[in-house]
N, CA, C and O atoms as a CHARMM CRD file, in Angstrom:
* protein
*
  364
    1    1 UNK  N    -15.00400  40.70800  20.17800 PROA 1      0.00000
    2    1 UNK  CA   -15.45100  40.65600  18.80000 PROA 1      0.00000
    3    1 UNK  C    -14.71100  39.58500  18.01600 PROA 1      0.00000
    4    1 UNK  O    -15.25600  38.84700  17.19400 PROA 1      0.00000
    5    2 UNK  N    -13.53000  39.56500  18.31300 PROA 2      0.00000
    6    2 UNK  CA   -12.83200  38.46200  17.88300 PROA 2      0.00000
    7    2 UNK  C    -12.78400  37.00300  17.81900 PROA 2      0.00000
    8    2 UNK  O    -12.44100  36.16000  16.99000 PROA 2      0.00000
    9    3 UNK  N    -13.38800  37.02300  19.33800 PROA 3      0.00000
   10    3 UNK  CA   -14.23000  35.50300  19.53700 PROA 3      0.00000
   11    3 UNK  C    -14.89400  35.07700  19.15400 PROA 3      0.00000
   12    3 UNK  O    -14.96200  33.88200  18.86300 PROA 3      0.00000
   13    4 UNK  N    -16.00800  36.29600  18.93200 PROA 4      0.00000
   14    4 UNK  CA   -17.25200  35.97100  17.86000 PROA 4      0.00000
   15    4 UNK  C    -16.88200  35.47900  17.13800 PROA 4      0.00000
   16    4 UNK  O    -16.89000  34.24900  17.16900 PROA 4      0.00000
   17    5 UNK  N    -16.28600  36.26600  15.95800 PROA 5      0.00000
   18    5 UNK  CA   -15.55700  35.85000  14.59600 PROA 5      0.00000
   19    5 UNK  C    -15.07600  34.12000  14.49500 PROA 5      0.00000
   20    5 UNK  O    -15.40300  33.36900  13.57600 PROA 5      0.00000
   21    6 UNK  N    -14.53900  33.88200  15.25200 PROA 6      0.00000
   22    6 UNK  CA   -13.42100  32.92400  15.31400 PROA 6      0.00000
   23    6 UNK  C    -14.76100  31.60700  15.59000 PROA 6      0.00000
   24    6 UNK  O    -14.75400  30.53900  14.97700 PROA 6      0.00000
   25    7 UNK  N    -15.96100  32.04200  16.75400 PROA 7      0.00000
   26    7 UNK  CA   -16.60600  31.15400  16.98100 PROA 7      0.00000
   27    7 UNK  C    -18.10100  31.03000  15.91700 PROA 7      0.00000
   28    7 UNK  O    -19.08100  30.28900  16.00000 PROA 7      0.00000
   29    8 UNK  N    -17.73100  32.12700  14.92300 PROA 8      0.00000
   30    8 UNK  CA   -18.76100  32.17600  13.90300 PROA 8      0.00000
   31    8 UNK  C    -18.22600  31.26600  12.98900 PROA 8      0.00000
   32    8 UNK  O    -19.08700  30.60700  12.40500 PROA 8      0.00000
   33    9 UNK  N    -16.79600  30.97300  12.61500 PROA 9      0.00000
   34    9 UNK  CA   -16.23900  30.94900  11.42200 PROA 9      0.00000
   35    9 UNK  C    -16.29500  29.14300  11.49200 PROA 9      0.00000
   36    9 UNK  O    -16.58300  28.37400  10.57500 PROA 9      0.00000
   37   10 UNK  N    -15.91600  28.82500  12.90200 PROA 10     0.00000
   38   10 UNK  CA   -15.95000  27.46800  13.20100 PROA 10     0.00000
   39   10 UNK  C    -17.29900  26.32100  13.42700 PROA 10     0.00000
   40   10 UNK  O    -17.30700  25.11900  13.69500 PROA 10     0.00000
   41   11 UNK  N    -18.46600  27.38600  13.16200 PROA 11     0.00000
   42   11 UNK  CA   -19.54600  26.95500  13.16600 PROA 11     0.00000
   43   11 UNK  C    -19.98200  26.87000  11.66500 PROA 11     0.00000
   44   11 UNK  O    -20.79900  25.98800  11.40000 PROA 11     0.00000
   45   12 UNK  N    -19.62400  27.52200  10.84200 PROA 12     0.00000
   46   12 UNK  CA   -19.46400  27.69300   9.51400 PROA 12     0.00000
   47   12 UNK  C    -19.20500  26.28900   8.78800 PROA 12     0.00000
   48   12 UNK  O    -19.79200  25.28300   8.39000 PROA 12     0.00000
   49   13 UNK  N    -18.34000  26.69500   8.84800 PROA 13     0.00000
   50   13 UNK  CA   -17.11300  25.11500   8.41300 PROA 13     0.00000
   51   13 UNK  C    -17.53000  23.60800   9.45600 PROA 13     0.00000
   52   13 UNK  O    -17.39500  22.49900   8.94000 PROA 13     0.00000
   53   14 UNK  N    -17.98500  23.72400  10.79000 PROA 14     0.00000
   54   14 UNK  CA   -18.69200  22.49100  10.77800 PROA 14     0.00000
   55   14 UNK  C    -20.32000  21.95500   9.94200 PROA 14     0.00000
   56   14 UNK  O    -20.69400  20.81900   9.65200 PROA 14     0.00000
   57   15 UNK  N    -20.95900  23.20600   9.75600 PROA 15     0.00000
   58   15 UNK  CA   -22.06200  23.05000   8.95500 PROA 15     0.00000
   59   15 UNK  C    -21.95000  22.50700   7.18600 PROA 15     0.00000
   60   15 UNK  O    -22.77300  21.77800   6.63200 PROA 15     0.00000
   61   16 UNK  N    -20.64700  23.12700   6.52400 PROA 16     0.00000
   62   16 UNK  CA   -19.72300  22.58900   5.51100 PROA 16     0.00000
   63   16 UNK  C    -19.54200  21.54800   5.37300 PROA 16     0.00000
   64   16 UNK  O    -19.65600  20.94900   4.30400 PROA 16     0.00000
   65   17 UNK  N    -19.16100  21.00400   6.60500 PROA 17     0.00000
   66   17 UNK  CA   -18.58500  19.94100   6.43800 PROA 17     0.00000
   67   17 UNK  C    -19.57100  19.08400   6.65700 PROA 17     0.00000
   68   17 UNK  O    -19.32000  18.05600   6.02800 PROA 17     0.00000
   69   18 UNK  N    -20.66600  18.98800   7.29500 PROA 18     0.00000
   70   18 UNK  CA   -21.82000  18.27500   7.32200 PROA 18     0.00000
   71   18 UNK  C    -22.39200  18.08200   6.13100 PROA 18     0.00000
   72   18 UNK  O    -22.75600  16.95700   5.78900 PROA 18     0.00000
   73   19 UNK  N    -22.53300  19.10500   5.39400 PROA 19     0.00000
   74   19 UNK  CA   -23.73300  18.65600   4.28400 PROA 19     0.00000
   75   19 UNK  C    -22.87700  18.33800   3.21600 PROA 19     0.00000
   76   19 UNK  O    -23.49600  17.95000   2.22500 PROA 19     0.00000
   77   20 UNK  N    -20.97100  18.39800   3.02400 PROA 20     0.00000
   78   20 UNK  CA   -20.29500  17.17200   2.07100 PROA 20     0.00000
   79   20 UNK  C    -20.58200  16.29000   2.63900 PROA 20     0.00000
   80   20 UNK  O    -20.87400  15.37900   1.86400 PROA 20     0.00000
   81   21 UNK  N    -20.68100  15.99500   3.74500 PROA 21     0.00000
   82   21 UNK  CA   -20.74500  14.38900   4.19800 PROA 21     0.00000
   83   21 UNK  C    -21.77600  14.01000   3.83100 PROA 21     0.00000
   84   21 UNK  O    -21.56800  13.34700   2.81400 PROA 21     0.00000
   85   22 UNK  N    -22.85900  14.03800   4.07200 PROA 22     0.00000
   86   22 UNK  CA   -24.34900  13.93400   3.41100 PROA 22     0.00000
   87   22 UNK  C    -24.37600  13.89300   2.05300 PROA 22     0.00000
   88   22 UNK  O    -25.38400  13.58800   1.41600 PROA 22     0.00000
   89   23 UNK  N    -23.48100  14.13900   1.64000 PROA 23     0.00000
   90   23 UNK  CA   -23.54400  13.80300  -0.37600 PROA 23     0.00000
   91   23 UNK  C    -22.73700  12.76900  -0.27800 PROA 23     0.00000
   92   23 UNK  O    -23.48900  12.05500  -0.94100 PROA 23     0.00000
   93   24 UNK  N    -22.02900  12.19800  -0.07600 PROA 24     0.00000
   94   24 UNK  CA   -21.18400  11.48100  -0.57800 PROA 24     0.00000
   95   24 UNK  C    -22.32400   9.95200   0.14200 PROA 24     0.00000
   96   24 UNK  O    -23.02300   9.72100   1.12900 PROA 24     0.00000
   97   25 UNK  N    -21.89300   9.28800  -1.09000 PROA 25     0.00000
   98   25 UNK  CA   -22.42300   8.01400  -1.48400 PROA 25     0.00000
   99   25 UNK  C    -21.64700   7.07000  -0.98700 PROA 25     0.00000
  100   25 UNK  O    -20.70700   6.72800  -1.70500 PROA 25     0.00000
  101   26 UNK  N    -21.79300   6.44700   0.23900 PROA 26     0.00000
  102   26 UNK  CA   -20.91700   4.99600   0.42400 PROA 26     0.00000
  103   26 UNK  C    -21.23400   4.36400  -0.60200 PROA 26     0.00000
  104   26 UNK  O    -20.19600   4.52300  -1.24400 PROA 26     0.00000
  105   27 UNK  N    -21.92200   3.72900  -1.28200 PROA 27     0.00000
  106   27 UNK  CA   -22.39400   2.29900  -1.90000 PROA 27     0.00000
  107   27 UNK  C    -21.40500   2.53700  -3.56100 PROA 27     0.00000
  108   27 UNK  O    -20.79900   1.70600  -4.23700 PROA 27     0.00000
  109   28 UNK  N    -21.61200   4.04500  -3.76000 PROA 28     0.00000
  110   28 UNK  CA   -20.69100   4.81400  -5.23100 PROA 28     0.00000
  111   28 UNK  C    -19.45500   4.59100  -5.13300 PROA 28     0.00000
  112   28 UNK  O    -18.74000   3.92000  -5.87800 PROA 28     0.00000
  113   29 UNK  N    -19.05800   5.46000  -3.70800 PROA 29     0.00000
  114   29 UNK  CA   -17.75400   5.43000  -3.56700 PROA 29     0.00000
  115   29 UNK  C    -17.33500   3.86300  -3.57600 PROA 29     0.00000
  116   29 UNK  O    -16.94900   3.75700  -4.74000 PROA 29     0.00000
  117   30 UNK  N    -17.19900   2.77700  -3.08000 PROA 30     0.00000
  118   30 UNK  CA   -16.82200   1.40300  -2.70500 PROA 30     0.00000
  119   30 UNK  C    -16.61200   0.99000  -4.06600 PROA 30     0.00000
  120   30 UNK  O    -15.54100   0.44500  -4.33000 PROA 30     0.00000
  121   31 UNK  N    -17.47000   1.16300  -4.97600 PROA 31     0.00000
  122   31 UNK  CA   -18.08800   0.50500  -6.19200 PROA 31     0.00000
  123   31 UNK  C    -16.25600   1.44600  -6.64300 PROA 31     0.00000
  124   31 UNK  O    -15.16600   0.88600  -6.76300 PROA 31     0.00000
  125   32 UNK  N    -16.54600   2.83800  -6.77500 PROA 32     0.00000
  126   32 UNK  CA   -15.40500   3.39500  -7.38900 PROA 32     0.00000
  127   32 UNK  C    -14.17400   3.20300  -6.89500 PROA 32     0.00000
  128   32 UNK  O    -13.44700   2.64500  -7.71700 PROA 32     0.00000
  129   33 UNK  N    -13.62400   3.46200  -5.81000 PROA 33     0.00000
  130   33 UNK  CA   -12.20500   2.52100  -5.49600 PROA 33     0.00000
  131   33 UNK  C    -11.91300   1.75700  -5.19200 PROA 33     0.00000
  132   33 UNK  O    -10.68800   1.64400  -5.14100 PROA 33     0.00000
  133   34 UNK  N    -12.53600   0.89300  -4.85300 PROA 34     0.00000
  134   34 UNK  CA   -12.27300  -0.84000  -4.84800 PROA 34     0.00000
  135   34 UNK  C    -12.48600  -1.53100  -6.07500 PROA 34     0.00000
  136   34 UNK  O    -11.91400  -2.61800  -6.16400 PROA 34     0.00000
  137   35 UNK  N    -13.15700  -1.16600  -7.01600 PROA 35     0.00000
  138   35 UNK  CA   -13.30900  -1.78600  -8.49100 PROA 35     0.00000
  139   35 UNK  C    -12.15700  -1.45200  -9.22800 PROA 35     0.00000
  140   35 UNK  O    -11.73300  -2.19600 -10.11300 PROA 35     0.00000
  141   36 UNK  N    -11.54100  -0.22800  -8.88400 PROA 36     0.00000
  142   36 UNK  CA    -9.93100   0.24100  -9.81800 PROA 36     0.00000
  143   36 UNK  C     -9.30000  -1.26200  -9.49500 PROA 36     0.00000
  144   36 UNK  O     -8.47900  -1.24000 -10.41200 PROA 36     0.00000
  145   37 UNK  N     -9.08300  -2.54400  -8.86600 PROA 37     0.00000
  146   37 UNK  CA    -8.09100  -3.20400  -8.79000 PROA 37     0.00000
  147   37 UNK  C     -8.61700  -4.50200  -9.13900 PROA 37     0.00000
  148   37 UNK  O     -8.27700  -5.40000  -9.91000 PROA 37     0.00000
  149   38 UNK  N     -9.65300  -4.28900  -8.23700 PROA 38     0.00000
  150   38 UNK  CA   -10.77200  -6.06100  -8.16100 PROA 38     0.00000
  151   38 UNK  C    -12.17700  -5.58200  -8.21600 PROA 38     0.00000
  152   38 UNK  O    -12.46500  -4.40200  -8.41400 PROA 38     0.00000
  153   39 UNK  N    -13.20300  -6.70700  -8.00200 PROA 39     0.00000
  154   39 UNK  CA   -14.36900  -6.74100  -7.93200 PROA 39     0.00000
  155   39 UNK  C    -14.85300  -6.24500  -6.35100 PROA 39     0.00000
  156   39 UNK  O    -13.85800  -6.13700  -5.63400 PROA 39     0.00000
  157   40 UNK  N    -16.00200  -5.95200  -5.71200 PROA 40     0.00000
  158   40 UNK  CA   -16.26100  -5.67900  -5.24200 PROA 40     0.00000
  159   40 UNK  C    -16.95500  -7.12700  -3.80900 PROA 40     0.00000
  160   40 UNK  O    -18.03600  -7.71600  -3.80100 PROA 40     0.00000
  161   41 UNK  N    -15.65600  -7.24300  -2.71900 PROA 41     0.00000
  162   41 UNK  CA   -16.14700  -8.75600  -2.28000 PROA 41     0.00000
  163   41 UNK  C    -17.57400  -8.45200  -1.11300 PROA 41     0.00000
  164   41 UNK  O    -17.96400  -7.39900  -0.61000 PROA 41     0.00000
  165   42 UNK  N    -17.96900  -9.54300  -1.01400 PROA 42     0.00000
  166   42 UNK  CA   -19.19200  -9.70000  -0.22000 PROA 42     0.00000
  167   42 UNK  C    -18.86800  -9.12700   0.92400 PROA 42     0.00000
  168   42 UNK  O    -17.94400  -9.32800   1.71200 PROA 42     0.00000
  169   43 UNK  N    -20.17500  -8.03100   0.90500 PROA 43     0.00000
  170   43 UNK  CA   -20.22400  -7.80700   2.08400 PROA 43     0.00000
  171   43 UNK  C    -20.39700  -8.59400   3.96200 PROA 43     0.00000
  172   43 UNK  O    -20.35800  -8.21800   5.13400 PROA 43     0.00000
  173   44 UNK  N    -20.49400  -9.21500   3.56500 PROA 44     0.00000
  174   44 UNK  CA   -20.61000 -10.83500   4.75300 PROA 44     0.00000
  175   44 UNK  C    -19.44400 -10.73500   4.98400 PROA 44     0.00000
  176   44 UNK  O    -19.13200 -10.33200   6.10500 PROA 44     0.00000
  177   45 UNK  N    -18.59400 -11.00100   4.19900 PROA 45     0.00000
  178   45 UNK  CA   -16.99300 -11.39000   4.48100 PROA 45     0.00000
  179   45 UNK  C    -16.58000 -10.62400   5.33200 PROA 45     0.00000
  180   45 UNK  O    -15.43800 -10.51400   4.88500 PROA 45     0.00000
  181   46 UNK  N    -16.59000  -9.81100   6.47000 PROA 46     0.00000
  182   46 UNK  CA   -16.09900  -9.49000   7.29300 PROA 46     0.00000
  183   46 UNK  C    -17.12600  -8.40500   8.49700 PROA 46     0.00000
  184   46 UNK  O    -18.01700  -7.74100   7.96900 PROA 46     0.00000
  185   47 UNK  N    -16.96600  -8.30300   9.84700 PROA 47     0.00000
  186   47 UNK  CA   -17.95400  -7.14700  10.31500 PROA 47     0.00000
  187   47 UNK  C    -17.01400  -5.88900  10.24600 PROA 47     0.00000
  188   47 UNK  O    -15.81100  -5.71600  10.04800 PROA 47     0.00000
  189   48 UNK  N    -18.22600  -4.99900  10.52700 PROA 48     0.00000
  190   48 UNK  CA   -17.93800  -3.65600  10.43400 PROA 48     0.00000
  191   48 UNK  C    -16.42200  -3.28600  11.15800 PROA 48     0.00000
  192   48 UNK  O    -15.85600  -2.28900  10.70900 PROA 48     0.00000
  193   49 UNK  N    -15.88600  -3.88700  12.02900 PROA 49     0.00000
  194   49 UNK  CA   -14.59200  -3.40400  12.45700 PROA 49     0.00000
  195   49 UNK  C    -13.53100  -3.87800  11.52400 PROA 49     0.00000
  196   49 UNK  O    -12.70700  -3.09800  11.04700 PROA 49     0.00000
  197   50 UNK  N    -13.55400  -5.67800  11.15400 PROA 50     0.00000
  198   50 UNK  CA   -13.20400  -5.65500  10.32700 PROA 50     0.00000
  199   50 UNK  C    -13.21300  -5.12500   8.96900 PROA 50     0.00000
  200   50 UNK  O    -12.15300  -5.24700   8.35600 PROA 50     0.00000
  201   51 UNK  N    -14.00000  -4.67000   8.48600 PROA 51     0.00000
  202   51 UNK  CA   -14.02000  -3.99600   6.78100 PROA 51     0.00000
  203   51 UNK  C    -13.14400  -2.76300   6.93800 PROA 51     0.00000
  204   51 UNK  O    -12.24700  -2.51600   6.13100 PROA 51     0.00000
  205   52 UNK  N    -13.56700  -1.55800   8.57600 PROA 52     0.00000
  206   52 UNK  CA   -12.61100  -1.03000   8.84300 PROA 52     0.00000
  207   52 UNK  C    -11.08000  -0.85500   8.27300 PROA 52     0.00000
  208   52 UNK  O    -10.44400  -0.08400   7.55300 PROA 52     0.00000
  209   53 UNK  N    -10.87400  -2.13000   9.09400 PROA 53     0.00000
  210   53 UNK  CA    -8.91700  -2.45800   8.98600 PROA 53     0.00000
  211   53 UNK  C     -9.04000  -2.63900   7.01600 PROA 53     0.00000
  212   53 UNK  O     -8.73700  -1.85200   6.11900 PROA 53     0.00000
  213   54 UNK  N     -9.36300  -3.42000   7.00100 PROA 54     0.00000
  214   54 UNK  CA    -9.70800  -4.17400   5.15200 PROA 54     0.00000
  215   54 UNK  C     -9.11900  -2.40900   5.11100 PROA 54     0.00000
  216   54 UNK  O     -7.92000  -2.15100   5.22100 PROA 54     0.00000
  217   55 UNK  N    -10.26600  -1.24100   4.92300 PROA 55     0.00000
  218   55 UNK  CA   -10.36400  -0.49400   4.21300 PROA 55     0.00000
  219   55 UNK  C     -9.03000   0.89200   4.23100 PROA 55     0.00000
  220   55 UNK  O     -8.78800   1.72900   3.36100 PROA 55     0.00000
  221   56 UNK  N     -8.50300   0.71400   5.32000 PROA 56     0.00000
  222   56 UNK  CA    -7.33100   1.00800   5.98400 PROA 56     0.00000
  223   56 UNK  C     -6.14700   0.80000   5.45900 PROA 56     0.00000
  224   56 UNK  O     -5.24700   1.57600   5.13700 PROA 56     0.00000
  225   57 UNK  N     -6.30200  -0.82500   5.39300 PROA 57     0.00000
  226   57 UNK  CA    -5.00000  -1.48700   4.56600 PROA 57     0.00000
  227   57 UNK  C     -5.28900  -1.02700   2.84200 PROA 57     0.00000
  228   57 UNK  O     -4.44200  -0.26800   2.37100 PROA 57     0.00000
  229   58 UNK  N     -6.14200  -1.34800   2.15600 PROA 58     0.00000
  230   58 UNK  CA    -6.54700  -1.21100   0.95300 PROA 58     0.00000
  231   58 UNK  C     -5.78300   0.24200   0.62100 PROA 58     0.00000
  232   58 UNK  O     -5.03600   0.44700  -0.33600 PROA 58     0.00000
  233   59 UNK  N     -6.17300   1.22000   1.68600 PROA 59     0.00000
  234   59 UNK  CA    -5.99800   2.74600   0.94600 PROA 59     0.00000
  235   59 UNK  C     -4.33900   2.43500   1.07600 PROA 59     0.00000
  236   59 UNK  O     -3.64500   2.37100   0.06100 PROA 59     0.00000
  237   60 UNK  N     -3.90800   2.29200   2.11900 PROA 60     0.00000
  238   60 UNK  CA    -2.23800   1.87600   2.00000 PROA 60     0.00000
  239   60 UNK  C     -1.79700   1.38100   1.02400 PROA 60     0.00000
  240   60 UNK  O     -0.72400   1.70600   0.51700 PROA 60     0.00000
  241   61 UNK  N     -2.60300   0.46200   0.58000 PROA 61     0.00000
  242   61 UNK  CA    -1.49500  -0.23100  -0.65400 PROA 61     0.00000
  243   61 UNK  C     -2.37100   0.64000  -1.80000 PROA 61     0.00000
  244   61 UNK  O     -2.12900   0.07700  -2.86800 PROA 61     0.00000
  245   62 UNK  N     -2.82900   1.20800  -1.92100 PROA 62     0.00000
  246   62 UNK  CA    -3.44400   2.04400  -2.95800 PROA 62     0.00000
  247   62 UNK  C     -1.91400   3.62700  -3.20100 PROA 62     0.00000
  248   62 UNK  O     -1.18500   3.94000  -4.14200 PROA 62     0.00000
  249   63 UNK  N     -2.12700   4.21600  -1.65300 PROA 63     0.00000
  250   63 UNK  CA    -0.67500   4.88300  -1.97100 PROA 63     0.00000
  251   63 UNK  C      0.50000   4.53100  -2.14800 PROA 63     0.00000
  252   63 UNK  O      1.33800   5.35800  -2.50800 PROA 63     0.00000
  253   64 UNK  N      0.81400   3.23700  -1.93600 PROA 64     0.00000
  254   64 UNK  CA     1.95500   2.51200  -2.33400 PROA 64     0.00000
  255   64 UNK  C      2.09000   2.69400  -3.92500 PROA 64     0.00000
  256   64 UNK  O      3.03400   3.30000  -4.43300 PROA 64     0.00000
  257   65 UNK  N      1.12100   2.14600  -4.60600 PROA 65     0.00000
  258   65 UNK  CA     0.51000   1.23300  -5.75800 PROA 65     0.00000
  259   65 UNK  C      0.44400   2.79300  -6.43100 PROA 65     0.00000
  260   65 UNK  O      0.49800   2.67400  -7.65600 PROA 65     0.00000
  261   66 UNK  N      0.35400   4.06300  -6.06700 PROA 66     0.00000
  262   66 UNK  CA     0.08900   5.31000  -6.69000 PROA 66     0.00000
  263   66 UNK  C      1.17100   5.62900  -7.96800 PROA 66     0.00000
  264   66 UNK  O      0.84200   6.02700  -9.08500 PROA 66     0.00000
  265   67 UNK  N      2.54200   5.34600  -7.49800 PROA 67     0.00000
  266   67 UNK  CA     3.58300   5.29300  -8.33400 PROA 67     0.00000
  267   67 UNK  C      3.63400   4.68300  -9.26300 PROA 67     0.00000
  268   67 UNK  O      4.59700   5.06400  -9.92900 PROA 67     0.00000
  269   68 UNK  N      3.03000   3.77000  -9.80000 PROA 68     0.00000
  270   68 UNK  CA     2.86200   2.73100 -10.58600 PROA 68     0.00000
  271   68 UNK  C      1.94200   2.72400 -11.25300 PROA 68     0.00000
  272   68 UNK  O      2.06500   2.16300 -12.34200 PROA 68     0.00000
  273   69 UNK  N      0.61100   3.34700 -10.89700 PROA 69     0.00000
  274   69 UNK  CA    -0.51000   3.12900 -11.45100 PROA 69     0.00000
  275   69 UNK  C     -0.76500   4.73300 -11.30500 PROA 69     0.00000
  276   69 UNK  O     -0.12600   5.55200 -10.64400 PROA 69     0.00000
  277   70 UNK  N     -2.23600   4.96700 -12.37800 PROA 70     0.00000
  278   70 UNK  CA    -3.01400   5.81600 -11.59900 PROA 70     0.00000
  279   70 UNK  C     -4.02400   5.54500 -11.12200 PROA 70     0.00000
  280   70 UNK  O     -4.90000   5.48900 -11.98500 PROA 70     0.00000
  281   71 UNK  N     -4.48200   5.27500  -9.85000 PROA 71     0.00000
  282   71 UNK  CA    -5.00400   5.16900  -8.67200 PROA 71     0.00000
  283   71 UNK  C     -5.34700   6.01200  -7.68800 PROA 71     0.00000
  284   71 UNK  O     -4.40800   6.37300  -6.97900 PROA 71     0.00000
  285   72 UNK  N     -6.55100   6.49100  -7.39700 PROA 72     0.00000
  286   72 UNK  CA    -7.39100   7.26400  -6.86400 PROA 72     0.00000
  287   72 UNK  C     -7.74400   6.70200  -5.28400 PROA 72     0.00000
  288   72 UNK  O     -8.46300   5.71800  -5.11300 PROA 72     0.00000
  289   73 UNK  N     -7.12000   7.48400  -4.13300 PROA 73     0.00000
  290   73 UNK  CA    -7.12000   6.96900  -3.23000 PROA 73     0.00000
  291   73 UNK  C     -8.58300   7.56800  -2.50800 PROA 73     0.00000
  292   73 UNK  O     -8.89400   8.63400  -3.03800 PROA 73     0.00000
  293   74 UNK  N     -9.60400   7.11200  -1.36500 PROA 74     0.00000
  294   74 UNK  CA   -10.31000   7.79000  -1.09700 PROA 74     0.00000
  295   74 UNK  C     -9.83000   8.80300   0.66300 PROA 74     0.00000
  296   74 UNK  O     -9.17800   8.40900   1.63100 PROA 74     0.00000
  297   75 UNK  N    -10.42500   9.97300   0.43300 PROA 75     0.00000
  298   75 UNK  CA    -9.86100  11.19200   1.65200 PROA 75     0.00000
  299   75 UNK  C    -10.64000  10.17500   2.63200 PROA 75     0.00000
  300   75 UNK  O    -11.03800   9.01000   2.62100 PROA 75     0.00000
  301   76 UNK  N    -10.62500  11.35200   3.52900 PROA 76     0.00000
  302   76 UNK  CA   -11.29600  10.50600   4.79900 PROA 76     0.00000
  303   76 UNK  C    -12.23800  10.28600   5.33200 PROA 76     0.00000
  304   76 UNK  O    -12.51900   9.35500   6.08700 PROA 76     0.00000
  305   77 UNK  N    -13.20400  11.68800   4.75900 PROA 77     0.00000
  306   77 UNK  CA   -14.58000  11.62600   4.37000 PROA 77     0.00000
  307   77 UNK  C    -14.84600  10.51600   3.78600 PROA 77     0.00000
  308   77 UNK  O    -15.71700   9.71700   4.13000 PROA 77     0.00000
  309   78 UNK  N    -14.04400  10.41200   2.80400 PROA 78     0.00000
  310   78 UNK  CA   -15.18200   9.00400   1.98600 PROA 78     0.00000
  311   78 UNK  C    -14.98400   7.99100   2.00500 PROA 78     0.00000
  312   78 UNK  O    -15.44500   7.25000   1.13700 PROA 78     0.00000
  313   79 UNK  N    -13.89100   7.35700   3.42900 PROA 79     0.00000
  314   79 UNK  CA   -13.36500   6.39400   3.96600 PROA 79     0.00000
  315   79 UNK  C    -14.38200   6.19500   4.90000 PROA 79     0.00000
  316   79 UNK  O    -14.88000   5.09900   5.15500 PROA 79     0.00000
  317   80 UNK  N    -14.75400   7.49700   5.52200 PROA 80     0.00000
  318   80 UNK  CA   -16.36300   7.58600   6.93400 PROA 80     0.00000
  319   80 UNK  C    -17.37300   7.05400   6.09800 PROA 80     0.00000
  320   80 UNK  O    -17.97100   5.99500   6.29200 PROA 80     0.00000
  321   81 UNK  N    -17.54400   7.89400   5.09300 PROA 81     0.00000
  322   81 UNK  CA   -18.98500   7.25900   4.06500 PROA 81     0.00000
  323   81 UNK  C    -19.03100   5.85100   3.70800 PROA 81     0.00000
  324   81 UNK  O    -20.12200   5.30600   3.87700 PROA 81     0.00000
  325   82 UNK  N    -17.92200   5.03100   3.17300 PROA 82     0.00000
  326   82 UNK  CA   -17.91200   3.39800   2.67700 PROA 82     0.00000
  327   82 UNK  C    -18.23100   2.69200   3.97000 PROA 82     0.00000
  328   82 UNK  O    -18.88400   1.64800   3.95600 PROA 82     0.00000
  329   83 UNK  N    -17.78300   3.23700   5.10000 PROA 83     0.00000
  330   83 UNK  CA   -17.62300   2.70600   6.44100 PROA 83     0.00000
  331   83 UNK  C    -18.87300   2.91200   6.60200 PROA 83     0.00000
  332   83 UNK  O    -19.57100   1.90800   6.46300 PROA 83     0.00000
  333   84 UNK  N    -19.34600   3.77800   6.82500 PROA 84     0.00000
  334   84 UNK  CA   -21.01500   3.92900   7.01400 PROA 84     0.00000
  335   84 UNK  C    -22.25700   3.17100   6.29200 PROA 84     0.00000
  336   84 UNK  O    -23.34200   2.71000   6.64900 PROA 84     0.00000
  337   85 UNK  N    -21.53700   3.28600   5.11900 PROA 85     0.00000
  338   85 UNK  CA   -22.45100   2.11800   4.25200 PROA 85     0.00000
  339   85 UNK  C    -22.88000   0.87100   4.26600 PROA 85     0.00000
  340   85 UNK  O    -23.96200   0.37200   3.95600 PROA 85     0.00000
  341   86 UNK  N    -21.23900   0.14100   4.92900 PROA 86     0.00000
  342   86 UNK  CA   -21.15300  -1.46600   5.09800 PROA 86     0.00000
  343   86 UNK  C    -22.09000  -1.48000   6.48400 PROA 86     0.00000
  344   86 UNK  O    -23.09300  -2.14500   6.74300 PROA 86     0.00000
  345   87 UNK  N    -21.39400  -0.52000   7.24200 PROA 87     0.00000
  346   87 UNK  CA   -22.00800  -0.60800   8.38200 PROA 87     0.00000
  347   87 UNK  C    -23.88800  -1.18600   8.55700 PROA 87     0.00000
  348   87 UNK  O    -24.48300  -2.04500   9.20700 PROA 87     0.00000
  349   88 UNK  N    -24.24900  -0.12300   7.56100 PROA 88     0.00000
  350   88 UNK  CA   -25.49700  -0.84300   7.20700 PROA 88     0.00000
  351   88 UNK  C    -26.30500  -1.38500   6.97700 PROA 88     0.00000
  352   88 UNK  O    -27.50400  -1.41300   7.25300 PROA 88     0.00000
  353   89 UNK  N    -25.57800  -1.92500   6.36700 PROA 89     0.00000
  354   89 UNK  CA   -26.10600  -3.12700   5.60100 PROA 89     0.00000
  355   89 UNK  C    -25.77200  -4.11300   6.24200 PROA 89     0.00000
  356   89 UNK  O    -26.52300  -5.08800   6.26500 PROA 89     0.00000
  357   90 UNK  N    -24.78900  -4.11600   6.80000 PROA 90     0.00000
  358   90 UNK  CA   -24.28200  -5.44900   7.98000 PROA 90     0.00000
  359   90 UNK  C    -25.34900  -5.88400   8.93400 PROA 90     0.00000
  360   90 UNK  O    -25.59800  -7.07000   9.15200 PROA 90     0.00000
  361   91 UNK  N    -26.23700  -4.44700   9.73600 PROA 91     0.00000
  362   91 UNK  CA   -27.37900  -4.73700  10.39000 PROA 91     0.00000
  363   91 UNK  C    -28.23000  -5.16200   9.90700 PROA 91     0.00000
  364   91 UNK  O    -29.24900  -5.40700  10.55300 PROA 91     0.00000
């Protein structure tokens, strides 16, 4: 019975977590934490692995930069979502 539980609860929370992902807006999000510093650069400027790293480094110096500023870093969900977005549009 316990297994059940445990294998109900984890099916739960992956279904959760699916349909936040499905809301969240790459094209919003990008616009919203990358505009806190600069403009928003061309998407051309780099492929999808690269924008990756870009977006990697960015959140780093964003928690650096937290102490100093207030600055809104994005979780990791909405690091998947911007990533998903460029991705897109790149094709």
């Amino acid at each position: 019975m316990k297994r059940l539980q445990i294998i109900l609860l984890l099916l739960v929370s992956l279904q959760v977590s699916a349909e936040t992902q499905k809301n969240l807006d790459g094209k919003e999000l990008a616009l919203s934490y990358c505009t806190q510093c600069h403009g928003l650069p061309p998407l051309k400027k780099y492929d999808a692995a690269g924008w990756e790293l870009t977006i990697e480094r960015m959140r780093g110096i964003i928690e650096n930069m937290k102490t100093n500023k207030e600055l809104k870093s994005p979780s990791d969900a909405e690091v998947q979502a911007i990533n998903q977005f460029i991705a897109s549009k790149l094709n």
